[in-house]
N, C-alpha and C positions, 0 to 999 in steps of 0.2 A: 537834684534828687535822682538817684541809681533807677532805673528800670525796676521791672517787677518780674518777679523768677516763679515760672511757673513751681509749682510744690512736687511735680513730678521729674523735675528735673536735675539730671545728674550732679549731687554737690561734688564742686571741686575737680568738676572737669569739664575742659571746654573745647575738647576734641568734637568735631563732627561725628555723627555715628551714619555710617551708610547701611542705608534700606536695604534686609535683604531681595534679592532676585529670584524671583517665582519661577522655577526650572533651571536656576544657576547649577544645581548640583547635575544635571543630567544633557546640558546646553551643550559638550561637546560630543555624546554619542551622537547625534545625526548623521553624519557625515560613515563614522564606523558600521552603524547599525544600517546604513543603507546599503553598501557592499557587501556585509553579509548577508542580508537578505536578498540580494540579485544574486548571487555563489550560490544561495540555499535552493533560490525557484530555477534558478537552471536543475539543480541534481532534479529536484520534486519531478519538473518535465519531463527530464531524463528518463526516471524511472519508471515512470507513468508509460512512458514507451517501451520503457524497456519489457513492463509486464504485460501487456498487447501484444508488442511482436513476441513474447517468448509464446503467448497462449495461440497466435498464427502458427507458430513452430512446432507446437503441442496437435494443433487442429490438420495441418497437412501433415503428418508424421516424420517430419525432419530431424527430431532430436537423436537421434543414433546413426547419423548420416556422417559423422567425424568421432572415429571412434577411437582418437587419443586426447588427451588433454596438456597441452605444450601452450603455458600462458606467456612465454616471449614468442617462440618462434610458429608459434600455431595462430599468428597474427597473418603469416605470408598464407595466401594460397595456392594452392597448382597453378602454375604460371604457362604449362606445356601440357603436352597431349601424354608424357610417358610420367606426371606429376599427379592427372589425371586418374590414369590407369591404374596406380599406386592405391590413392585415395579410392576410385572403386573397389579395386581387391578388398581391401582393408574390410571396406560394408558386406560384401557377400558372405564374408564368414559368419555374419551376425545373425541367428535365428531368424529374425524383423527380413531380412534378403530371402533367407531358404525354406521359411514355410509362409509367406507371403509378396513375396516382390520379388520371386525368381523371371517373371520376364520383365522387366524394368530395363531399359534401355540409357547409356551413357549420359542419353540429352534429358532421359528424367531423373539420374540421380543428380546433376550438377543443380536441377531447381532444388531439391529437396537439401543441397550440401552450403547452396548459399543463403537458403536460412536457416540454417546452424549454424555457419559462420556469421552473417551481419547482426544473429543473437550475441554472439559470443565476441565480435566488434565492441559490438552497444556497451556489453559490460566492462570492457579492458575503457573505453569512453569515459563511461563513467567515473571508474577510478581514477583516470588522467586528471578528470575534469575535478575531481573533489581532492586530488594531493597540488596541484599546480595552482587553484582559489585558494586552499590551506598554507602554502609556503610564503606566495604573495602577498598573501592581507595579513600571514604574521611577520614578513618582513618589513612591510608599511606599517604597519603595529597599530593594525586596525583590530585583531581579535581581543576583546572582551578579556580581563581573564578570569574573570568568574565565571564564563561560558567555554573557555577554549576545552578546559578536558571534555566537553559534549560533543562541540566542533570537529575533535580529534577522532572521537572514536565509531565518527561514520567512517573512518575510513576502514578498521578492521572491520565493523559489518560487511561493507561492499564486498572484503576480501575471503571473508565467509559466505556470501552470498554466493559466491564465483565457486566455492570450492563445494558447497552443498549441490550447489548444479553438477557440477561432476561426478559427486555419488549417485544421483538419479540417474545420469545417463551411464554411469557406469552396470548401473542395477540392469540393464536391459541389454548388455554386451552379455551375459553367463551363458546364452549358446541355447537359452532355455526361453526366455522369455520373448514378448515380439513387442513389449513394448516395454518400458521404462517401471518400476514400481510403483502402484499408486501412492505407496504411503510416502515414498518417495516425493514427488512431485510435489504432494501435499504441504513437506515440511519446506521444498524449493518456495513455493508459492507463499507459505505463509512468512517465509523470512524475506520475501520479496514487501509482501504487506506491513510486516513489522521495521523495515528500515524506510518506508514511504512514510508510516504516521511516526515513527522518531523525527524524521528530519523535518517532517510538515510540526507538528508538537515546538519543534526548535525554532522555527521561522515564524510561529506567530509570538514565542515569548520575544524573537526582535523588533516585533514590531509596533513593541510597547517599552518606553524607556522603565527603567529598573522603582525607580519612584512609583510609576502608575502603575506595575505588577503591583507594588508592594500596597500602595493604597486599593485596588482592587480587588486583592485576595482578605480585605478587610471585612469587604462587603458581599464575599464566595456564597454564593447559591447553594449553599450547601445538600438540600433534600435532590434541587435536579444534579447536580453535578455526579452525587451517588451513584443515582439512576444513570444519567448519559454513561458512567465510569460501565456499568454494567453493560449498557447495551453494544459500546463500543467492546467489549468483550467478545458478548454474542455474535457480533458480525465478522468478527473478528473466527470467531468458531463456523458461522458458515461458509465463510470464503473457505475454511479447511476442507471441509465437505464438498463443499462443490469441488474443490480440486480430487477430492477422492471420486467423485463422478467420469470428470473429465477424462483421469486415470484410467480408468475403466472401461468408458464410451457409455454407460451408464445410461447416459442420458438419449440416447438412439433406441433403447427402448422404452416398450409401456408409455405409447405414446399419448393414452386414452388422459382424458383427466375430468374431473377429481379423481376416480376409481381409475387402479393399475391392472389389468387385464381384467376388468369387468367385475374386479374388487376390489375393497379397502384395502387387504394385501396382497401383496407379491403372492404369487404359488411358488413353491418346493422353497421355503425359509430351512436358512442352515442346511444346504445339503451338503455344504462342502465340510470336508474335515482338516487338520480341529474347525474345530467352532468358530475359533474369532477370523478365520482366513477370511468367514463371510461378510464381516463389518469393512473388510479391504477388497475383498473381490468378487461378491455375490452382489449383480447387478440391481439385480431387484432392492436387494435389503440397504445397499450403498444408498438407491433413488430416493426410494421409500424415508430413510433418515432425513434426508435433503429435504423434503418435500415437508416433513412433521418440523423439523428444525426451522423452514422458513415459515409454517405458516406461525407458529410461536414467535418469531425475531419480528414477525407483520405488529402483531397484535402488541408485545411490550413496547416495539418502538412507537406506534399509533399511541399509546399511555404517554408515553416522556415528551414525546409532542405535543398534547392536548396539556401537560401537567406548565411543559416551558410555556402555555398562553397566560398562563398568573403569572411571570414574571416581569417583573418593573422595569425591567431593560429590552430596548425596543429593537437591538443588535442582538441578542438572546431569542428573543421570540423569533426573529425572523430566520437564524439559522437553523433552527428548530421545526419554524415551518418548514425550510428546505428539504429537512430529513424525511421529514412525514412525506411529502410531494417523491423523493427519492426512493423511498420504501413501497409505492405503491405503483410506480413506474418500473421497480426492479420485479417487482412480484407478478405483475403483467408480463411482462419479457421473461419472466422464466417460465409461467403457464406455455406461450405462447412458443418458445424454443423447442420445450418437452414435446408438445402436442405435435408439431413440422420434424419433429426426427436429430433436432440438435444441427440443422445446416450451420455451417461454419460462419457467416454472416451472423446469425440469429444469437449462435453460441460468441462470437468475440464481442458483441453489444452488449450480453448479457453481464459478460466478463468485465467490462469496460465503466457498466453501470456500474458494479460495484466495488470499485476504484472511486470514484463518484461519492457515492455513498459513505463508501470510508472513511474518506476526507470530510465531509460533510459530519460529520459522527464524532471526527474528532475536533473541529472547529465548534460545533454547537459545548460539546465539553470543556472546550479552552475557552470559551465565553461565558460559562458555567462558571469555572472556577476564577474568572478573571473578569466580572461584567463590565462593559464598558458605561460611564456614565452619560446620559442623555439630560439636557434641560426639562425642566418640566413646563409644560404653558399652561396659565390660567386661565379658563375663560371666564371674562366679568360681566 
């Protein structure tokens, strides 16, 4: 007598059927997605330094210390004493020499000339560093190609990055100025921040195979994700302002705080003409914005913090707490820079946090819209 055929069983064939494999479909990115993710935290690094030393470069007044922009041969430096000489002439012409650093001496322009150059190193670095990972990992044909046009196009960011700093420091060569334009600087700075959380944005989508994006954005936070989308905005908007600060020196006065010279506002609002020159270079009114801008980014981010503690994801919550923890460490350090006169120490910490911050803002958002799942435990 024959066997007995389960009724589930496929009539009229007697091939094996193999089990599929739970992660067969994404089993061979490891291997890819780990070298692009070590390519990506070097730029992240990079960059991260690169916006320190430039705000060191901003804070000793180095930035119009090299006053051409030659991005092969503006890699060599004065090599000699008559290379030297060259390069100081070059500076003396500069307003920034002749109505403030007429007696500056040879041994104190070359401090101030190699950090505008080891800026301007870091960034040609960069670049090497993000086309030479780029050629490599697509010669190994490790790039993704659903991610490579992402991949690709840090690299013209960096190369706008490079050429906006040029217009800055160019701003401060017209014969008039002694220092750089704040709104300048401003857009330096902010496209300094916008190529940091692009490339950080990119490094955590590798750090999740395309499978678990795609089941993750099933289960997207949608009401925090909103929110963090905003707040990462907003921080996004004060790091502009504070670079309009820094622009300025802004922040050396009205050092009293909460009240700026023994009031809510500034004295003499808008005296300069036109009117808007004072939103870019009326100190007071610059501070003044800073100060109403962060104490609003304190308050909504404290909301998206307290809002991420209902969430069911325990990597959520936590990055979340970060923010909060980071918002209120940044908010002390800026009281506390204001009030000491902005010393350069106080001011590059400050700066530094929110770098910090950023990152933190945009990771609590990529968890937002990607949560990771956690087991859940009973207790019985």
């Amino acid at each position: 007598m024959s066997d007995k055929r389960s009724i589930f069983e496929e009539v009229g064939n007697d091939t094996k059927i193999t089990a599929a494999v739970v992660g067969a479909i994404s089993r061979d990115e490891g291997s890819e997605r780990g070298l692009v993710r070590l390519w990506l935290w070097a730029l992240v690094g990079l960059i991260v330094i690169m916006i320190t030393v430039g705000g060191l470069t901003r804070l000793t007044d180095s930035g119009l210390s090299i006053t051409e922009w030659d991005p092969v041969m503006g890699a060599v430096p004065p090599l000699n004493v008559a290379a030297w000489d060259v390069a100081f002439a070059a500076y003396k012409t500069t307003a920034e020499f002749t109505l403030q650093n007429t007696a500056m001496s040879l041994a104190e322009f070359k401090t101030i000339f190699w950090w505008e150059w080891g800026h301007r190193q870091l960034g040609r670095f960069i670049g090497l560093v993000w086309l030479a990972g780029f050629l490599l990992l697509l010669a190994l044909g490790k790039l993704p190609k659903t991610r490579r046009l992402l991949l690709f196009a840090i690299g013209p960011f960096i190369g706008l990055q490079g050429f906006i700093g040029w217009l800055m420091v160019n701003s401060g060569l017209d014969g008039v100025r002694i220092d750089v334009a704040s709104y300048w600087l401003m857009t330096h700075l902010g496209a300094a921040f916008a190529l940091l959380g692009y490339i950080f944005w990119i490094l955590q989508l590798f750090g999740r195979s395309e499978a678990e994006l795609l089941q993750a954005r099933r289960v997207r936070e949608r009401k925090l994700f909103g929110m963090s989308t905003g707040l990462m905005h907003f921080v996004a908007l004060q790091v502009l302002l504070g670079a309009l600060v820094a622009g300025i020196d802004a922040g050396r006065n009205y050092t009293d705080w909460p009240l700026m010279a023994g009031g809510f506002l500034p004295p003499d609002l808008f005296s300069l003409t036109p009117w808007w020159r004072n939103f870019f270079e009326d100190d007071g009114l610059v501070q003044f914005i800073h100060r109403m801008s962060a104490y609003l980014l304190f308050a909504f981010g404290i909301v998206v913090a307290l809002r991420a503690k209902a969430s069911a994801h325990k990597m959520t919550r936590a990055a979340f707490g970060t923010v909060g923890l980071l918002l209120i460490l940044q908010m002390v350090l800026g009281v506390v820079t204001v009030m000491n006169s902005s010393p350069w120490s106080l001011a590059i910490l400050h700066q530094f946090t929110a770098i910090l911050l950023w990152l933190a803002v945009i990771h609590g958002r990529f968890l937002a819209g990607y949560p990771i799942a956690t087991s859940v435990r009973l207790k019985l």
